[in-house]
C-alpha positions as semicolon CSV with decimal commas, in nm:
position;residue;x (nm);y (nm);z (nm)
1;X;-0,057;-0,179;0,892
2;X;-0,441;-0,166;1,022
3;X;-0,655;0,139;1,045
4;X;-0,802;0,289;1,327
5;X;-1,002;0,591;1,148
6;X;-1,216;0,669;1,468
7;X;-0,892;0,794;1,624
8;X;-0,845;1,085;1,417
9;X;-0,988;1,460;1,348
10;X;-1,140;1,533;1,032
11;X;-0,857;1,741;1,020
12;X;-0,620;1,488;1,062
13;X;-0,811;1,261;0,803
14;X;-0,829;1,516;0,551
15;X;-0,430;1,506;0,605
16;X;-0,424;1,149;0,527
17;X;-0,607;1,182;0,223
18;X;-0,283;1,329;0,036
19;X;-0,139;0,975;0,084
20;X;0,044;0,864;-0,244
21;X;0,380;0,692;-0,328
22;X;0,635;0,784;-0,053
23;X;0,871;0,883;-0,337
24;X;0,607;1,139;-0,453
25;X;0,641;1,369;-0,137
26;X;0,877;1,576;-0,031
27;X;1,062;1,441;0,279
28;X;0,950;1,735;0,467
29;X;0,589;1,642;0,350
30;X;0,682;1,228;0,451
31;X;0,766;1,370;0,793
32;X;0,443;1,572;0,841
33;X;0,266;1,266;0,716
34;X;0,438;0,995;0,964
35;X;0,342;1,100;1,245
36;X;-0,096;1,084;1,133
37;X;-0,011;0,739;1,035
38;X;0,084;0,608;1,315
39;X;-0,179;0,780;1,472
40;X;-0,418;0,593;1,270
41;X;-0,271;0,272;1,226
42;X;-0,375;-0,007;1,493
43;X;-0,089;-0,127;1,435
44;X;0,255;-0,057;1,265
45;X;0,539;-0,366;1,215
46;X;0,859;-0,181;1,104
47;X;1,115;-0,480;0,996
48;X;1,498;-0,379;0,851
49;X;1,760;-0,679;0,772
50;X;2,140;-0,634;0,761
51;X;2,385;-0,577;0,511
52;X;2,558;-0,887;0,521
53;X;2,172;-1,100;0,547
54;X;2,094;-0,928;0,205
55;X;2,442;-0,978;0,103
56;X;2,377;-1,354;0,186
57;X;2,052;-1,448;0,083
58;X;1,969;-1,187;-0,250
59;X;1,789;-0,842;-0,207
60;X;1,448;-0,944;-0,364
61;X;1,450;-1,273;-0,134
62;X;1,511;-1,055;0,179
63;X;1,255;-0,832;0,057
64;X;1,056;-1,102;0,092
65;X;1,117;-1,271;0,426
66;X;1,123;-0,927;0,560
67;X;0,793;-0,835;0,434
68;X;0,639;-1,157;0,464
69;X;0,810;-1,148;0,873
70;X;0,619;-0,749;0,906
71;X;0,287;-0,914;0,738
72;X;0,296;-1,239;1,005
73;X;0,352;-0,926;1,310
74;X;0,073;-0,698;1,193
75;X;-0,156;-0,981;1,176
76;X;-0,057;-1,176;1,494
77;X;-0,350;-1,280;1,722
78;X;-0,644;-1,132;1,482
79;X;-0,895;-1,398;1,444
80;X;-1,067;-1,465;1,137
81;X;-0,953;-1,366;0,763
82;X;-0,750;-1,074;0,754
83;X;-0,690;-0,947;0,361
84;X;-0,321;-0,844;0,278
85;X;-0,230;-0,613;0,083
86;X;0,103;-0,595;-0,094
87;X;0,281;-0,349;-0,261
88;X;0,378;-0,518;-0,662
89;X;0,416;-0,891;-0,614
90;X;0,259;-1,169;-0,363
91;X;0,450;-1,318;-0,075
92;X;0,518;-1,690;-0,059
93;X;0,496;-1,914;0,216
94;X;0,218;-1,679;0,375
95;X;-0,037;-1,807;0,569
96;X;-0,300;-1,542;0,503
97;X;-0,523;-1,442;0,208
98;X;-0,314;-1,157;0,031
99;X;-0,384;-0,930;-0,279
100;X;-0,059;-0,806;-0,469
101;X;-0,148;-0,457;-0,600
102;X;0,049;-0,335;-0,937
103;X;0,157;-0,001;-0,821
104;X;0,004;-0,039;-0,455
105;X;0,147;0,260;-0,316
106;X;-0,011;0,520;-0,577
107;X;-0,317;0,314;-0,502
108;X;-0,443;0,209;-0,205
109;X;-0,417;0,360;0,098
110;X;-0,251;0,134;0,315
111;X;0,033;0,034;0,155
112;X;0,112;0,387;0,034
113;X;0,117;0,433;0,464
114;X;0,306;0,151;0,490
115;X;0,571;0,377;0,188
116;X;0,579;0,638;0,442
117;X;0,678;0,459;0,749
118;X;0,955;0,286;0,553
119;X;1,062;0,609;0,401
120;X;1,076;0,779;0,698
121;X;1,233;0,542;0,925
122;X;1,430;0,472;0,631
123;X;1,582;0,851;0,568
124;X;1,605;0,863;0,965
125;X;1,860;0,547;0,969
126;X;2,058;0,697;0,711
127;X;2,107;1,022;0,865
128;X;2,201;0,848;1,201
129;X;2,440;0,638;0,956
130;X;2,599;0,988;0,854
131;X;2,716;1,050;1,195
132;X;2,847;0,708;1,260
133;X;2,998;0,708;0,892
134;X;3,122;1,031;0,793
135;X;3,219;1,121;0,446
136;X;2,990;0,897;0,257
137;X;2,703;1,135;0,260
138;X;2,441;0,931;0,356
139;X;2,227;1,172;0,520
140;X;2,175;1,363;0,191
141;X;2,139;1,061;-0,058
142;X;1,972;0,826;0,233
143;X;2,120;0,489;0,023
144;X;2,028;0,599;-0,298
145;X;2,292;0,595;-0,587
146;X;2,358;0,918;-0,678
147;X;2,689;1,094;-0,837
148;X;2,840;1,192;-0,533
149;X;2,763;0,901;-0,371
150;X;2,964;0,698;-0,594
151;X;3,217;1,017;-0,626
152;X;3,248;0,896;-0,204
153;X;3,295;0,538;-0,272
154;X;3,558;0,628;-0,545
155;X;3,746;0,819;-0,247
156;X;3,723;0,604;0,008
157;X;3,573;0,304;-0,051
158;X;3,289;0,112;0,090
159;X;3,156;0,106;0,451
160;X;3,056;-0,146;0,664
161;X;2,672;-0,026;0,556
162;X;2,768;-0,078;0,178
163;X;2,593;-0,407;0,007
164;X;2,869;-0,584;-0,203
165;X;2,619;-0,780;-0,366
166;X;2,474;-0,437;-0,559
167;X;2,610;-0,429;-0,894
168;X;2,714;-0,054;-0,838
169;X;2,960;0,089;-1,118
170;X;3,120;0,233;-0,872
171;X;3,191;-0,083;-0,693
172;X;3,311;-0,196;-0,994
173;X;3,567;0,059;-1,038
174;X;3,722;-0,011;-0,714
175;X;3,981;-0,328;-0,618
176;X;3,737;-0,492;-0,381
């Protein structure tokens, strides 16, 4: 994500400044927040990958394609270096400087932007999953493990949104 601060109000920047750890908002307060982000950002690179490609290939290593594929999009066609920040851990095969930040999010305020787009667009999937999967709640849990999310796959099993490679109890409870 890049920055373009002369875009914005002072009102809207002051608005920015609450910026933390996606996970530390409200999702009302996410939603409020989106939409100054990408109202600041230059530039904005949302990537998702499919259940069956994580499935495949390992969460953490799709994680990392996906991140490093977002990274290679943001940057495309800026000359010169361009620092990278990343959220926890450094991307491999990358062909820019990058700085892996321990708790990024709660940090700097990029990547904790970057939190709220993914959040967001995220929790926005998942209740557009709801509709086209009913009865596995996913608009109130938004892919999270929670009791009556694994009460749902109990009942009725997994959908086709499900990752079999998570080690879920609940998965293991069921004849898959």
């Amino acid at each position: 994500m890049l920055f373009d601060y002369e875009a914005l109000t002072t009102r809207e920047l002051r608005s920015l400044s609450a910026l933390n750890d996606s996970k530390q908002h409200t999702g009302q307060a996410r939603e409020a927040l989106f939409p100054l982000v990408l109202r600041s950002a230059a530039r904005v690179v949302v990537v998702s990958r499919c259940v069956r490609g994580i499935d495949a290939l390992g969460l953490h290593k799709t994680n990392l394609a996906a991140l490093r594929d977002a990274m290679s999009a943001v940057t495309r066609g800026i000359a010169g270096e361009v620092l990278c920040l990343v959220d926890g851990f450094s991307v491999p095969e990358f062909e820019r400087p990058q700085r892996a930040i321990v708790d990024g999010d709660a940090t700097s305020a990029a990547i904790a932007a970057a939190s709220i787009v993914a959040k967001v667009t995220r929790d926005r999937y998942m209740r557009h999953a709801d509709v086209q999967h009913p009865g596995w709640s996913f608009a109130e849990h938004v892919g999270y493990s929670t009791p009556e999310h694994r009460e749902a796959i109990l009942r009725r099993g997994v959908s086709p949104l499900h990752r079999m490679s998570f080690q879920s109890l609940a998965y293991q409870q069921l004849a898959l």
